[in-house]
C-alpha positions as CSV (number, residue, x, y, z in Angstrom):
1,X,17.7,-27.7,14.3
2,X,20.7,-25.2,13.5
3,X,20.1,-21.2,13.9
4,X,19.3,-20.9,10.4
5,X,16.9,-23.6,10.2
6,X,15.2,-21.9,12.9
7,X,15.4,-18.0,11.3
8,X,14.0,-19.9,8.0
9,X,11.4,-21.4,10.3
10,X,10.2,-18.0,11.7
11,X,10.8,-15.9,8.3
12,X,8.3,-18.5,6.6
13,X,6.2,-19.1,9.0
14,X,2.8,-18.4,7.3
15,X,3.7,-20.4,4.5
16,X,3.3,-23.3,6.2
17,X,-0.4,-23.9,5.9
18,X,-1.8,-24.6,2.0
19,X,-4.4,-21.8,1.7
20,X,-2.0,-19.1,2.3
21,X,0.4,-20.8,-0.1
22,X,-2.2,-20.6,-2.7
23,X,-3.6,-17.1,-2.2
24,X,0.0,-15.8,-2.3
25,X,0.8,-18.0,-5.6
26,X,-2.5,-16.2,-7.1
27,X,-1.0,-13.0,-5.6
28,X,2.6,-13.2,-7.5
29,X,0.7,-13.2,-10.7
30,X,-1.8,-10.6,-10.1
31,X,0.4,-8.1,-8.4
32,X,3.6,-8.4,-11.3
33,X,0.1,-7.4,-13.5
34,X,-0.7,-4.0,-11.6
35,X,2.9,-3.0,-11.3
36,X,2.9,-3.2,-14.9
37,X,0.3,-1.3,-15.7
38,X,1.0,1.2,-12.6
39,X,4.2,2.2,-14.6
40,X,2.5,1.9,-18.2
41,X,-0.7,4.4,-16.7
42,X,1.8,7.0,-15.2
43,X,3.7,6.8,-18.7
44,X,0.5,6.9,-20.5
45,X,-0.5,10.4,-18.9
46,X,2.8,11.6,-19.7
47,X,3.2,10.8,-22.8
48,X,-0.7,11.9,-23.3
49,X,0.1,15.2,-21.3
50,X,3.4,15.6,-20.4
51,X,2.4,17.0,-17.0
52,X,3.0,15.7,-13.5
53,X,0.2,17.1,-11.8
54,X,-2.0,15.2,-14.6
55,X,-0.4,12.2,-13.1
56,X,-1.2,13.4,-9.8
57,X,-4.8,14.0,-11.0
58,X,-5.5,10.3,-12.3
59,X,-4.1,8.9,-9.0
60,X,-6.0,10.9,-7.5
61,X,-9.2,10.1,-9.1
62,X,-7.7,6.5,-8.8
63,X,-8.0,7.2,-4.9
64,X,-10.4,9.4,-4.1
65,X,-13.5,6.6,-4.1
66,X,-11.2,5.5,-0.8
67,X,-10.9,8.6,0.5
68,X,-14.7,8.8,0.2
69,X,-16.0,5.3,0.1
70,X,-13.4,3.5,2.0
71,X,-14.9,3.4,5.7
72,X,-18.1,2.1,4.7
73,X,-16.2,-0.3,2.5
74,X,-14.8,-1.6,5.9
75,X,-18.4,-1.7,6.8
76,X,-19.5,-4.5,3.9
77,X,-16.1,-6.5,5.1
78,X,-17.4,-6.8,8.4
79,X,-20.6,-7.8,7.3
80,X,-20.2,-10.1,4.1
81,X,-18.2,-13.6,3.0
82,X,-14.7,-11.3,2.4
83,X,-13.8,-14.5,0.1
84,X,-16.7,-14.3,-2.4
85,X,-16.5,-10.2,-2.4
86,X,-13.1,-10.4,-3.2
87,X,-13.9,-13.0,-6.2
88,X,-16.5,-10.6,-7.5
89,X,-14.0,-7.2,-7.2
90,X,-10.9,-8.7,-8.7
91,X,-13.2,-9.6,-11.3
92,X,-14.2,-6.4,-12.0
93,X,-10.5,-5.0,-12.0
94,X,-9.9,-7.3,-14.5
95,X,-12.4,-5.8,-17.1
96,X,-11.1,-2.3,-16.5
97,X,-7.8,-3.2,-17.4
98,X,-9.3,-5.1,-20.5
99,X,-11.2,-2.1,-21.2
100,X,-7.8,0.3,-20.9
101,X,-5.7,-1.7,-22.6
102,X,-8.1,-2.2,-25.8
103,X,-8.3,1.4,-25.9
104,X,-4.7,1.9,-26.1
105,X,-4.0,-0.8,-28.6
106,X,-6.6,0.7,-31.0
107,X,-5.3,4.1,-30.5
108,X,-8.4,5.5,-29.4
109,X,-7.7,6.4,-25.3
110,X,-8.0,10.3,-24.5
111,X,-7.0,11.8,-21.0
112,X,-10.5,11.4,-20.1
113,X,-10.8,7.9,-20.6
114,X,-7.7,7.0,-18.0
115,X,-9.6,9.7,-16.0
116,X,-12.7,7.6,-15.9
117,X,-11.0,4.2,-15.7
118,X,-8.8,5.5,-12.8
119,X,-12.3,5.8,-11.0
120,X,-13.5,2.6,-11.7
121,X,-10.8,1.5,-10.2
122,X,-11.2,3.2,-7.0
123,X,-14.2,1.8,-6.6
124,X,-13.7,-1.2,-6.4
125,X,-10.6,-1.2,-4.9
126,X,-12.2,0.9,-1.3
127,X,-14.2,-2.3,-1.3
128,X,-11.8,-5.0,-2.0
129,X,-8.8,-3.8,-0.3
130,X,-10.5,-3.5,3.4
131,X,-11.7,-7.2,2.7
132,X,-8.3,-8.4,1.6
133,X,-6.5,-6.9,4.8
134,X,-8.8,-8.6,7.1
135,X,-9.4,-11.8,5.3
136,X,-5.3,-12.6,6.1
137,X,-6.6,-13.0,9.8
138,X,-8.9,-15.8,8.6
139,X,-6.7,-17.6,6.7
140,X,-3.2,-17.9,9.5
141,X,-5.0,-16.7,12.7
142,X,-3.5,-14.3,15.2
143,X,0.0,-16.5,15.7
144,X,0.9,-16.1,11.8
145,X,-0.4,-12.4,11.0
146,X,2.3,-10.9,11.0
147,X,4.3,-13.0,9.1
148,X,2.2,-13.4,7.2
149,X,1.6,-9.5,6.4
150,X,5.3,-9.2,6.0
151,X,5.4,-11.7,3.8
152,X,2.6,-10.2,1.2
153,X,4.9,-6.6,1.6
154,X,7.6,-8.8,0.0
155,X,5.8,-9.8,-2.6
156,X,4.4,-6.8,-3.5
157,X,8.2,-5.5,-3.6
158,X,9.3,-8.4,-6.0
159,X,6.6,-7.7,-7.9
160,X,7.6,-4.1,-7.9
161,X,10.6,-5.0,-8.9
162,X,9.6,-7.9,-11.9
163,X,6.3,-5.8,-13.0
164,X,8.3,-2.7,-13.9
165,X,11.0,-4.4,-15.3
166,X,8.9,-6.6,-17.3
167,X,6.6,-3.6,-18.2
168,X,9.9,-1.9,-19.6
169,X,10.5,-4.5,-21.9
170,X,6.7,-5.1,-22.7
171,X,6.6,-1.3,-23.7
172,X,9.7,-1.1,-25.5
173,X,8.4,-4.9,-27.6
174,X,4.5,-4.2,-27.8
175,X,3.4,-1.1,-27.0
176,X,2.2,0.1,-23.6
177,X,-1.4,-1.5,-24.3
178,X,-0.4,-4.6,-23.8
179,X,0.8,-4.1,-20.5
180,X,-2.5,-3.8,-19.8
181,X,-4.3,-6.9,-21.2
182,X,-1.4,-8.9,-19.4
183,X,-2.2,-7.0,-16.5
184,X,-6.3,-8.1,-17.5
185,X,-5.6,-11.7,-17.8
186,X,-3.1,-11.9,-14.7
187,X,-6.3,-11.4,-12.6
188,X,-7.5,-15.6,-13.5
189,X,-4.8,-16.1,-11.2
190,X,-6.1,-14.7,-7.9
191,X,-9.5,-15.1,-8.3
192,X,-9.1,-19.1,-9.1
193,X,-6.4,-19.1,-5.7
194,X,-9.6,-17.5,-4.3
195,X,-12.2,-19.7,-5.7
196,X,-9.9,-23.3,-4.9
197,X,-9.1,-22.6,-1.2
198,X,-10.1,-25.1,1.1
199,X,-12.9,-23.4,3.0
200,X,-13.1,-25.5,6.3
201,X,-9.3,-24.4,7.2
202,X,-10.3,-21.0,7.1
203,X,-11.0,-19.1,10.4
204,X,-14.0,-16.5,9.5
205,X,-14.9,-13.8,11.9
206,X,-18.2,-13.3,12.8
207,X,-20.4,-11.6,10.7
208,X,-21.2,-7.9,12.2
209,X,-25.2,-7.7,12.6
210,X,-26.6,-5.1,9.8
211,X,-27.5,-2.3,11.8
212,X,-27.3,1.9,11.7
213,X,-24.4,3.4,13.0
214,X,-22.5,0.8,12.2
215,X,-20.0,3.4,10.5
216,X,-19.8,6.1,13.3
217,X,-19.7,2.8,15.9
218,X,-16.1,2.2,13.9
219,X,-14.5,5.7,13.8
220,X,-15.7,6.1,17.6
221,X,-13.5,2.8,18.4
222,X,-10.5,3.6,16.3
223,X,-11.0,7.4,18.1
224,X,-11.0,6.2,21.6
225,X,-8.5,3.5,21.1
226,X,-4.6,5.4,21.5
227,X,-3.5,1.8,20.0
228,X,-5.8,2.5,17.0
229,X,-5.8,6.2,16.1
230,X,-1.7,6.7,16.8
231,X,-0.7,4.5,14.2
232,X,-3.9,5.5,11.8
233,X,-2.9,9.3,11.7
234,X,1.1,8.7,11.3
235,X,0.0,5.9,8.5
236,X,-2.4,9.0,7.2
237,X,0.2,11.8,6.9
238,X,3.5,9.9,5.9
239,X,0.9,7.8,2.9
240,X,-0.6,11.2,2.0
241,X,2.8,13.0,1.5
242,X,5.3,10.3,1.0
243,X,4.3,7.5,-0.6
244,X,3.5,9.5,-3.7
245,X,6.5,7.7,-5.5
246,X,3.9,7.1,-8.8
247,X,4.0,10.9,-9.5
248,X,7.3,11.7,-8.2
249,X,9.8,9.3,-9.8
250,X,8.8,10.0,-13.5
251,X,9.8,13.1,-12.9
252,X,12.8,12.8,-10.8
253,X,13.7,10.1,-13.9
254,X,12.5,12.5,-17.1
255,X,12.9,15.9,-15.7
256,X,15.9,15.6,-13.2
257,X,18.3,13.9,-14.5
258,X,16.9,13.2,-18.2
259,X,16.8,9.9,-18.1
260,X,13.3,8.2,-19.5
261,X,11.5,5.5,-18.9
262,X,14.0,2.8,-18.8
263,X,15.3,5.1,-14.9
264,X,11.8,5.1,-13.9
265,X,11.7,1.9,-14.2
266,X,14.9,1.3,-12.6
267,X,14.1,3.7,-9.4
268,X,11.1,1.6,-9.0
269,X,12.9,-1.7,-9.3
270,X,15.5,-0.4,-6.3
271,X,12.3,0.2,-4.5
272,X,10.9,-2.9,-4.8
273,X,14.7,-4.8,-4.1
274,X,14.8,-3.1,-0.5
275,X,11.3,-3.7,0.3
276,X,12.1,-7.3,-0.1
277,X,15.2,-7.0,2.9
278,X,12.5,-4.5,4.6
279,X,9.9,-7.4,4.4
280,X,11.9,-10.0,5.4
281,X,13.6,-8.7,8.4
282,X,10.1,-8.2,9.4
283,X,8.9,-11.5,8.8
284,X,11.6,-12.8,11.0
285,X,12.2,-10.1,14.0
286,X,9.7,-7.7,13.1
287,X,7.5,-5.9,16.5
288,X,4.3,-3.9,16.7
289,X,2.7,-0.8,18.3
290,X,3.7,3.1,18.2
291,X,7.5,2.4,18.8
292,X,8.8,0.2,16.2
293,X,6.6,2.7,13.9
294,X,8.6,5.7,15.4
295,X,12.1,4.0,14.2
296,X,10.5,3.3,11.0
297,X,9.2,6.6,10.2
298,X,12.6,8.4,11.4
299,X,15.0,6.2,9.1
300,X,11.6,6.7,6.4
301,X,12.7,10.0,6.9
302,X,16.4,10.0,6.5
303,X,16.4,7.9,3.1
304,X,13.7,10.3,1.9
305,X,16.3,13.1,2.6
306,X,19.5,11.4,1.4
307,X,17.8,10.6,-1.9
308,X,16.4,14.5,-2.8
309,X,19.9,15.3,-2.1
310,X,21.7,12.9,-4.4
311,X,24.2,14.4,-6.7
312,X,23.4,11.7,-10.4
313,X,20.8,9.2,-10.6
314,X,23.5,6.3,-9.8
315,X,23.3,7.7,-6.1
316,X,19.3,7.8,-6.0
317,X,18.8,4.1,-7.3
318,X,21.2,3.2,-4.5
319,X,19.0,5.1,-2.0
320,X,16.1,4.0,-3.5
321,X,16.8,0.8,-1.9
322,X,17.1,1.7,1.9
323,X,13.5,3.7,1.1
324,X,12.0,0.3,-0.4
325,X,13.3,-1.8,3.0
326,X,11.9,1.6,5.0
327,X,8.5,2.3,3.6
328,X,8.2,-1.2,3.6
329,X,8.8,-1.9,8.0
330,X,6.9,1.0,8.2
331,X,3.6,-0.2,6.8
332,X,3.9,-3.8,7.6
333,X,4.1,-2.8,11.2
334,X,1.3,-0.5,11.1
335,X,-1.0,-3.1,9.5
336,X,-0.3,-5.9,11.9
337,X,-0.5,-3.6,14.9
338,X,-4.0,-2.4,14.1
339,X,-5.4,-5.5,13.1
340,X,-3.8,-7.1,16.4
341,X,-5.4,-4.9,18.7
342,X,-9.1,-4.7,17.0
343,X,-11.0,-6.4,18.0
344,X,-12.8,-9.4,15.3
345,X,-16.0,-7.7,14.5
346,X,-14.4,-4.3,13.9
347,X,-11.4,-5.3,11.9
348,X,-12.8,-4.9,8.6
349,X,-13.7,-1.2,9.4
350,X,-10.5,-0.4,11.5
351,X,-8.9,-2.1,8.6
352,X,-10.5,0.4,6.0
353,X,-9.7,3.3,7.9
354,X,-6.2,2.0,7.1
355,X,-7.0,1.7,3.5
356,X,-8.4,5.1,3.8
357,X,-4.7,6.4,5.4
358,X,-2.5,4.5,3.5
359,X,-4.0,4.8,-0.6
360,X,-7.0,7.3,0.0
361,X,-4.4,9.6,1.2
362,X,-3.3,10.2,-2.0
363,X,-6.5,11.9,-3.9
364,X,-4.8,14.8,-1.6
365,X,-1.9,14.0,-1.9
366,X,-0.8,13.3,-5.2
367,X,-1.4,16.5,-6.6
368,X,0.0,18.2,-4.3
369,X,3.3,16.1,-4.5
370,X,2.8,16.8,-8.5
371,X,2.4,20.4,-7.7
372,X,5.4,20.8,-5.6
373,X,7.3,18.6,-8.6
374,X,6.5,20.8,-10.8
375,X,7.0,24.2,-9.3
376,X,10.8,23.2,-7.9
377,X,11.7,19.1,-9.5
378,X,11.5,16.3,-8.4
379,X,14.1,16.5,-5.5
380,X,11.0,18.8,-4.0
381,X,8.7,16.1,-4.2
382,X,11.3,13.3,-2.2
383,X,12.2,15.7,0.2
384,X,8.2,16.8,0.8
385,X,8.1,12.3,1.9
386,X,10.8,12.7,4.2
387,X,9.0,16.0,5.9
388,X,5.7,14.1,6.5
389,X,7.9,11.2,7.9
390,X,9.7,13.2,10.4
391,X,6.6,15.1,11.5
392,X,4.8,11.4,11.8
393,X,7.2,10.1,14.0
394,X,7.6,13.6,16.4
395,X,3.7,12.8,16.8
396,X,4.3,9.5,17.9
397,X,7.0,10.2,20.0
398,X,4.5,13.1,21.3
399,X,1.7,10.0,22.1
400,X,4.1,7.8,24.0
401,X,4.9,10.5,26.8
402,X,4.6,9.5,30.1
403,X,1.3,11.0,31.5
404,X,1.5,13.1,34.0
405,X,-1.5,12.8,36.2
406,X,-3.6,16.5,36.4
407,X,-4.0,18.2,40.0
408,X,-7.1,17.3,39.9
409,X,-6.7,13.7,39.7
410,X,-3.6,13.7,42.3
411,X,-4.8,11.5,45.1
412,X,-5.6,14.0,48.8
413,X,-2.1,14.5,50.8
414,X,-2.6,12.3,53.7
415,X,-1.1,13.0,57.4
């Protein structure tokens, strides 16, 4: 076997057994689907508006069910079939992007409609999204997690890069309605990878035992865990105050350099092409725990800053594509660390509480990151991400001091 055999071997790894390679086929046509209609929704406010902190506001209604809701979402996970809730939640998904989409191609939607839609959405997705984290564990086991975590980050960035692309010319063809319908009928794909795995390869961790407390018994294990909470609260602040790229690059593209749609779509395109190299390298030599999210969060930090200081939008696409292959280490790493060191009956709730940091995070912070856009551009908004990167990673730097023992606990001088 030659070297590359061997890196092709590791980088792959996951892919090797036949239920994984169906759930991420189902995957690739689902996910192209909501990047479409993530770009046609923020252009739909816009256009509807022409506000970024309305943007903000229907994200953050979007997110805010997870905020709330998410915990105890990790709470059903750990006590339900995570395969037949997710068949029942994407289905639901599907009919409120129906739902958007008619409205939009009949020329009826109003603000408040996305508004209400946006919070359908949430709730189901503080449900679904804790179940689909820790149903990975049951389909590779502990040997292939985090390849096989890396692996869905990179194709969620192709998709990031097709579904916006394809959404562009969707828009420019049909209308941005029927972005959504595609996005409505992209969801047969997953549920049928779903419904046609082979259930006897799967590895299902044992049910948790309905009983009270169940949610304090969670946040009192990720609290008293260091390997747990560290990489919770730096996933909390950087996906609160960084990852708000869905407000922040329509107006970096319409407002900073007067551009359109057609550079939104190309900013998030360059996203989505680094978080494919991001993923990958990963995949192949990625590590976990507080360290490797450190590095991550520093060089999160340094593309944030290059990019808000970019002279013409030529230089921000470019830069766009270090954050992608960034943001993208970043929260691969801090996903396979935590569900690596929970233990099985917690990971759907310690899995949540991720949920909660990485998309809840954004009921706060996407209008904040729309308020600081429009009070001083879009450049404000990048440069607010790479702020709440470099503060992440000084508090992780701050958790992996030595300890120095107290006086107190300083054993008697002998002699």
């Amino acid at each position: 076997m030659t070297v590359l055999d061997d890196i092709r071997g590791q980088t792959f790894a996951a892919l090797k057994g036949p239920n994984f390679r169906r759930y991420i086929s189902g995957q690739a046509v689902s996910l192209i689907g909501t990047w479409m209609q993530t770009v046609a929704q923020s252009w739909l406010v816009l256009e509807l508006t022409g506000s970024a902190t309305a943007i903000g506001v229907v994200l953050a209604l979007q997110t805010v069910p997870m905020l709330l809701l998410g915990p105890y979402g990790g709470v059903v996970a750990d006590r339900t079939d995570k395969r037949r809730l997710m068949i029942f939640l994407q289905s639901l998904m599907g009919v409120q992007a129906l739902l958007l989409g008619l409205l939009v191609v009949t020329d009826t939607v109003a603000l408040w409609h996305v508004y209400v839609l946006a919070v359908m959405l949430g709730l189901n997705q503080c449900f679904e999204n804790p179940a689909r984290q820790s149903f990975m564990l049951e389909m590779v086991g502990p040997k292939d997690l985090r390849n096989a975590v890396s692996l869905q980050s990179v194709l969620a960035s192709c998709s990031r890069m097709i579904g916006p692309a394809v959404a562009g010319i969707v828009i420019a063809a049909g209308g941005l309605g029927v972005c959504f319908l595609l996005n409505a009928a992209s969801f047969v794909a997953v549920i049928a990878s779903l419904v046609t795995l082979d259930v006897s390869k799967l590895q299902p961790s044992p049910p948790a035992a309905r009983a009270k407390g169940q949610l304090r018994e969670g946040l009192a294990y990720v609290r008293n865990d260091a390997d747990l909470a560290v990489p919770l609260l730096m996933m909390a602040l950087v996906g609160c105050l960084a990852f708000e790229f869905q407000v922040v690059l329509p107006i970096v593209a319409d407002h900073t350099f007067d551009a359109g749609a057609g550079a939104y779509g190309l900013l998030t395109a360059a996203m989505g092409a680094g978080s494919v190299v991001g993923g990958l390298v990963i995949a192949t030599w990625g590590r976990t725990g507080t360290k490797p999210l450190v590095v991550t969060a520093l060089a999160f930090a340094v593309a944030m800053g290059i990019a808000a200081a970019a002279p013409n939008l030529t230089v921000v696409i470019a830069t766009m594509v270090v954050v992608g292959a960034v943001s993208t280490a970043f929260t691969s790493t801090t996903n396979s660390t935590l569900q690596l060191a929970s233990a099985p009956t917690m990971r759907g709730r310690v899995m949540a509480l991720w949920s909660v940091a990485f998309l809840g995070s954004t009921a706060v912070g996407g209008p904040i990151a729309g308020w600081v856009c429009e009070q001083w551009g879009g450049r404000a908004g990048l440069l607010l991400g790479a702020v709440a990167c470099l503060v992440a990673a000084a508090g992780g730097v701050f958790a992996l001091r030595p300890r120095v023992p107290t006086r107190a606990a300083l054993p008697p001088a002998t002699g």
